[in-house]
N, C-alpha and C positions, 0 to 999 in steps of 0.2 A: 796566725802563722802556726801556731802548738797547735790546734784544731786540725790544719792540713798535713800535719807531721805524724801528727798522731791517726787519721785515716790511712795516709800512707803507710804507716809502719804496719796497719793493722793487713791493708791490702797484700803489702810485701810477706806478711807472715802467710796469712794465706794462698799466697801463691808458694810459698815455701812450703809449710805444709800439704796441699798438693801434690809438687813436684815429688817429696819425701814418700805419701802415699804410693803415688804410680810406680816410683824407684821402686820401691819395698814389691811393689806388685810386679815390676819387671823381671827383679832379680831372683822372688821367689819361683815364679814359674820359669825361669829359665835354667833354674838351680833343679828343678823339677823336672825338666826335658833334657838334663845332663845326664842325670841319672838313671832316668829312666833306656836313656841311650847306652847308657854304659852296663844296663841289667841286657840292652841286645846283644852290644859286643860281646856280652860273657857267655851268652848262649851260643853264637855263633865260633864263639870258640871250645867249646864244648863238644860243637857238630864236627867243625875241622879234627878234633882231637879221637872221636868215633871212627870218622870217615880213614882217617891215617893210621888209626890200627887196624885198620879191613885191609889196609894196602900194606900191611908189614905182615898180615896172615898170610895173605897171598901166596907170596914165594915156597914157603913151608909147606903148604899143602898142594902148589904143583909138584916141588919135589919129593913129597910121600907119595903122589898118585905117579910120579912116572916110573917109579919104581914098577908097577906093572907095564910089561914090554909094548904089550900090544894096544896099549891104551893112545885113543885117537889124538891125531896130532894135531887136527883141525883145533880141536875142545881147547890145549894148553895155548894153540897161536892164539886166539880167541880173547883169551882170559891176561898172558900177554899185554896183548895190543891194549886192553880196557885200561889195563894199570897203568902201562905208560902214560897213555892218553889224560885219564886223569892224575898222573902225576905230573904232565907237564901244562896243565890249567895251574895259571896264577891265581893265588887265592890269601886273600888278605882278611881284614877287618873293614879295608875301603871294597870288597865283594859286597856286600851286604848294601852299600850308597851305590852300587851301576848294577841296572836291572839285566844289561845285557852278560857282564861279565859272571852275576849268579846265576843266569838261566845257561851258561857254557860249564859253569859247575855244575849244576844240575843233572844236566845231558852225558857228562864224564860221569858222575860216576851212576849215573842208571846205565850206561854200557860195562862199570864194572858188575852193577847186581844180575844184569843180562848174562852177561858172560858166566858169573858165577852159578849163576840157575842153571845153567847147560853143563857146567861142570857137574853139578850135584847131580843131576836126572844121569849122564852119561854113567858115573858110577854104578849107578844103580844095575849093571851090566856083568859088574866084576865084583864075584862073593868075596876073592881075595881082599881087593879094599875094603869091603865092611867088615871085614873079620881084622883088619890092622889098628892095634890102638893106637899108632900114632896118629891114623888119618882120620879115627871116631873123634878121639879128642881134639885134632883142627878141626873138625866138621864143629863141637860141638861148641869152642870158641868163635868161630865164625857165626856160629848160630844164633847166641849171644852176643856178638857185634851187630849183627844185622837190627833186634831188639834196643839192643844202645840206640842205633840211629835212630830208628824210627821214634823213641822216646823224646832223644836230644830234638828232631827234626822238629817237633810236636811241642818241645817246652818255647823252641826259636820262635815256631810262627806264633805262640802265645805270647811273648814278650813283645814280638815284632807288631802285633794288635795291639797292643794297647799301648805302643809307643806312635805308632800311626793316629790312633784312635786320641791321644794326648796332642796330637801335632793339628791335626788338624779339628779339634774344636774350639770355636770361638771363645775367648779369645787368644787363647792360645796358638790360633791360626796366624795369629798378624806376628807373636811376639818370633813363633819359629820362621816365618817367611823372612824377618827381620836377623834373626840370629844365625839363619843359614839352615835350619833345619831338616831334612829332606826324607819322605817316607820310605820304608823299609821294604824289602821283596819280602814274598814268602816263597815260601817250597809246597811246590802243586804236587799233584798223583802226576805216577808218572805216565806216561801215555798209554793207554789198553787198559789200566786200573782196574778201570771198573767192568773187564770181562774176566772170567774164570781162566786160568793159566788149562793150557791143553799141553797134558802128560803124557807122553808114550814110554815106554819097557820094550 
């Protein structure tokens, strides 16, 4: 009977230590893909915090440019319409977990950089605005936002890789499919990219 007590205990122990092993292994990789989740969230708030001072230059520098009379009205509806649009995109932390609601971010605000490119080139009309330092110094904070993002945009899909790239390799794969984990969009070129921008004066 101590013979069979003593097998048992030893079995019991080792399924104890086991179970302690795999826990240990559970909790460290999932303590792993928290964090590594919460290094996306931060980038993605980062991006939101670029993109939102593009949409607070905005206003400032249609009102420097309308200050010339004759300046097209098409250009400001334009620029307008962009901002609202992507000001009234919902955009979260949960953007980054729905592929469709990041790609309606996306699409917002490349209608703001569209718009803002027709703003810029259309200037280029009127020597009074380049001769305004109000509208040199928006220009050339905008200039440097536009930099921000593309930085912020670029450090996101870095984080967003390797949190992807953490989720889905084995075994890592079973423990995120189990804990809810779910891979991250990135931010593409936007559409035409990769053709040269056609400038007119």
């Amino acid at each position: 009977m101590n013979r069979g007590c003593l097998i048992g205990g030893i079995v019991l122990a080792g399924i104890a230590l086991l179970v302690l092993i795999f826990g240990s292994f559970f909790v460290g990789r999932y303590n792993t893909m928290v964090r590594s989740q919460e290094t996306v969230n931060e980038a993605w708030a980062q991006v939101e915090n670029v993109y939102q001072r593009r949409l607070d230059l905005i206003p400032n520098l249609v009102e420097t440019v309308k200050g010339v009379a004759n300046f097209e009205q098409e250009t400001f509806t334009a620029v307008a319409e962009a901002r609202a649009k992507a000001g009234q995109v919902q955009i979260g932390a949960d953007t980054i977990n729905d592929p469709e609601a990041f790609q309606r971010f996306q699409e917002a605000q490349g209608q703001v950089t569209s718009a803002l490119s027709r703003l810029l080139v259309t200037v280029e009309r009127y020597p009074e605005l380049k001769a305004n330092q109000n509208f040199l110094e928006l220009q050339s904070q905008l200039e440097g936002t536009e930099n921000r993002i593309a930085v912020e945009r670029r450090r996101f899909n870095e984080t967003a890789r390797e949190f992807n790239t953490l989720i889905r390799t084995f075994p890592n794969s079973i423990i995120a499919a189990v804990a809810g984990f779910k891979p991250k969009a990135y931010f593409d070129a936007t559409e035409g990219a990769d053709r040269a921008p056609k400038v007119e004066f």
